[in-house]
C-alpha positions, 0 to 999 in steps of 0.5 A, a space after each residue: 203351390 206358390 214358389 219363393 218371391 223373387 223379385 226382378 231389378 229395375 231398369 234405366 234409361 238405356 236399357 232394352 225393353 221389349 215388346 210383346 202383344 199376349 191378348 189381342 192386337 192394336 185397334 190400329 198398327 200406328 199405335 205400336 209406333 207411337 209406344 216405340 217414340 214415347 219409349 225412346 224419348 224416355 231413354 230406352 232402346 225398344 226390342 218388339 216381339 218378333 210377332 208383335 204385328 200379327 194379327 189372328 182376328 181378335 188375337 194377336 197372332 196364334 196361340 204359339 206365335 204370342 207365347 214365343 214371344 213372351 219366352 224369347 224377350 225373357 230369354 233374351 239377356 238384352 232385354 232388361 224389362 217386358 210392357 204387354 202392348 194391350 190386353 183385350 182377351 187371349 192371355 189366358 190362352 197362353 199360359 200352358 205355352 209360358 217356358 216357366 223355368 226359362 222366366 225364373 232363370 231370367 227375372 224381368 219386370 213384366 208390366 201390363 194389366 187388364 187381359 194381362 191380369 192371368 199371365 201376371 198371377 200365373 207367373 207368380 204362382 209358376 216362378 214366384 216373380 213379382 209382376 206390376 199391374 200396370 200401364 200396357 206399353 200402349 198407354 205406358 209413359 203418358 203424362 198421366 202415369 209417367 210419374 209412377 212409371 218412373 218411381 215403381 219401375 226405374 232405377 236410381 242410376 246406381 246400375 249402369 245400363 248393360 247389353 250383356 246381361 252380366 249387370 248387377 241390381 241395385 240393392 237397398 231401398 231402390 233395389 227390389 231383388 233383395 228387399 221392397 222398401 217401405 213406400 206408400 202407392 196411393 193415399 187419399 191425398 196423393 192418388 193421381 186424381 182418383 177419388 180414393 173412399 174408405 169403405 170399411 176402416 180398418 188396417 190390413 197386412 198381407 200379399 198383394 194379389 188381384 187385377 181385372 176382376 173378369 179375368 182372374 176369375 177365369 183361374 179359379 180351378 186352374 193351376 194358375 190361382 194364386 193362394 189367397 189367404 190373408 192377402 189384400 185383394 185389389 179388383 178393377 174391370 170396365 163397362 161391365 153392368 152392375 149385375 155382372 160385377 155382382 155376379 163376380 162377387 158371388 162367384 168369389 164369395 161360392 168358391 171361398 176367396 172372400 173368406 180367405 182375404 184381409 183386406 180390399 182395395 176397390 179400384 175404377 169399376 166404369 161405365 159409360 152410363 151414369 145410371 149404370 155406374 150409380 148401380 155399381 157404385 152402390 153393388 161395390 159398396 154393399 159387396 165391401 160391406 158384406 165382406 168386412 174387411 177393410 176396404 176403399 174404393 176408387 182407387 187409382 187402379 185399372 181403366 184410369 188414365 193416372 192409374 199407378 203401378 202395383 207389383 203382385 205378390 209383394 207385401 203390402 199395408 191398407 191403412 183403409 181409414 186414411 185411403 192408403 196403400 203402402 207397400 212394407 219393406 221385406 227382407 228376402 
């Protein structure tokens, strides 16, 4: 069962944000270095992992190694917010190792997607902590994102930067431990170059709940699956071939999840094959239109280099006709 909503404060330049590799490790060890420069030009004191370098094949390091490092940055009071480095494969191995009592006693944003997707619904069920589907500090703070980085992940300035882990959040509109303002995230007008469709018009309200379609399947039947009734359910997956993205519709459809939801956002389904592409474009579409609820496509969501930041579990609006997003202002 799903704990209460708890919702971390966001952070300023000047705070500490850590660094952990959960899936597998960077295709090469310069790309740490690079995320560490793009973090410090924003303002921030970057803390890695203590296992951040290690790598175990296509892991990052041992099952124990990565987990210790996901424990002790939330542990840790300096640390104000965690970015995953990448996905890959490997956070869904983890998560029986997460000290879940530890993450909700310290709540931090906890950024990342792709692989990631299984360790942000699993925090969600385990602490209730709002997590962000989001850019990996690998490709966090680029000219493409940097806008969204700032306005789902950042503070206004009236929390002062604090070392000692006594600082209080913000509260109001730009403060998210009590209260989520009402704010759009994408529309068909403002979505970051992506191409925002409408599939089945419509208005939704509900959770938002969802990720890297491949790996949340991989938590149905575990401890780990959120409940997904009468949420908006947002997917995104990359170079995966037409029938397997219909088979991960068929796999949702037989274990009941699409019959429980309110809504659908479709995010980048890509593939380097235009023909191949064409066959999921179309597989997206019949699926949506199956389905019934509202839905849009080609969101700027996923693989897609000005993909925006989604908080999971926050409440949320689908205004599917106009191609928007929106998240709804809820009181704790």
């Amino acid at each position: 069962m799903q704990r209460p909503l708890l919702f971390p404060p966001r952070f300023v330049p000047g705070d500490t944000i850590g660094f952990a590799a959960p899936a597998s490790p960077p295709d090469k060890p310069e790309i740490i270095d690079e995320a560490i420069e793009r973090f410090t030009a924003q303002g921030f004191k970057v803390k890695p992992g203590k296992y951040l370098r290690r790598r175990d094949g296509y892991l990052a390091g041992s099952d124990e190694e990565r987990a210790a490092d996901i424990n002790a940055l939330f542990a840790d009071p300096e640390v104000k917010g965690i970015f995953a480095l990448r996905g890959g494969y490997g956070s869904c191995r983890i998560l029986p190792l997460l000290d879940y009592v530890a993450i909700r006693a310290h709540p931090k944003p906890f950024v990342g997607y792709s692989d990631v997707t299984a360790m942000q619904l699993a925090i969600l069920v385990k602490t209730g902590l709002v997590t962000f589907h989001g850019s990996n500090a690998s490709s966090a703070f680029q000219p493409e994102n940097i806008a969204a980085c700032r306005k789902m992940l950042m503070d206004d300035g009236s929390r002062q930067p604090s070392g000692d882990g006594a600082a209080k959040p913000a509260l109001g509109d730009r403060g998210l431990p009590s209260e989520i303002a009402s704010e759009i995230l994408f529309s068909r007008d403002d979505a970051n170059g992506a191409a925002v469709k409408t599939i089945v018009s419509g208005h939704a309200k509900g959770q938002l709940l969802g990720g890297n379609m491949t790996c949340l399947l991989r938590l149905l039947a575990t401890p780990y699956a959120p409940d997904f009734r009468e949420a908006i359910l947002f997917l995104e997956d990359t170079g995966e071939k037409a029938y397997r993205v219909d088979g991960m519709f068929t796999h949702l459809r037989l274990a009941g999840i699409l019959s429980q939801i309110c809504g659908l956002v479709l995010g980048q389904f890509d593939h380097t094959d235009p023909a191949e592409q064409a066959r999921i474009t179309a597989c997206l579409q019949r699926e949506a239109g199956r389905i019934g609820v509202p839905c849009v496509s080609s969101a700027p969501i996923g693989h897609f280099p000005g993909q925006i930041i989604v908080p999971q579990g926050a409440q949320a609006e689908l205004d599917a006709g106009r191609g928007m997003l929106a998240l709804t202002k809820m009181a704790a």
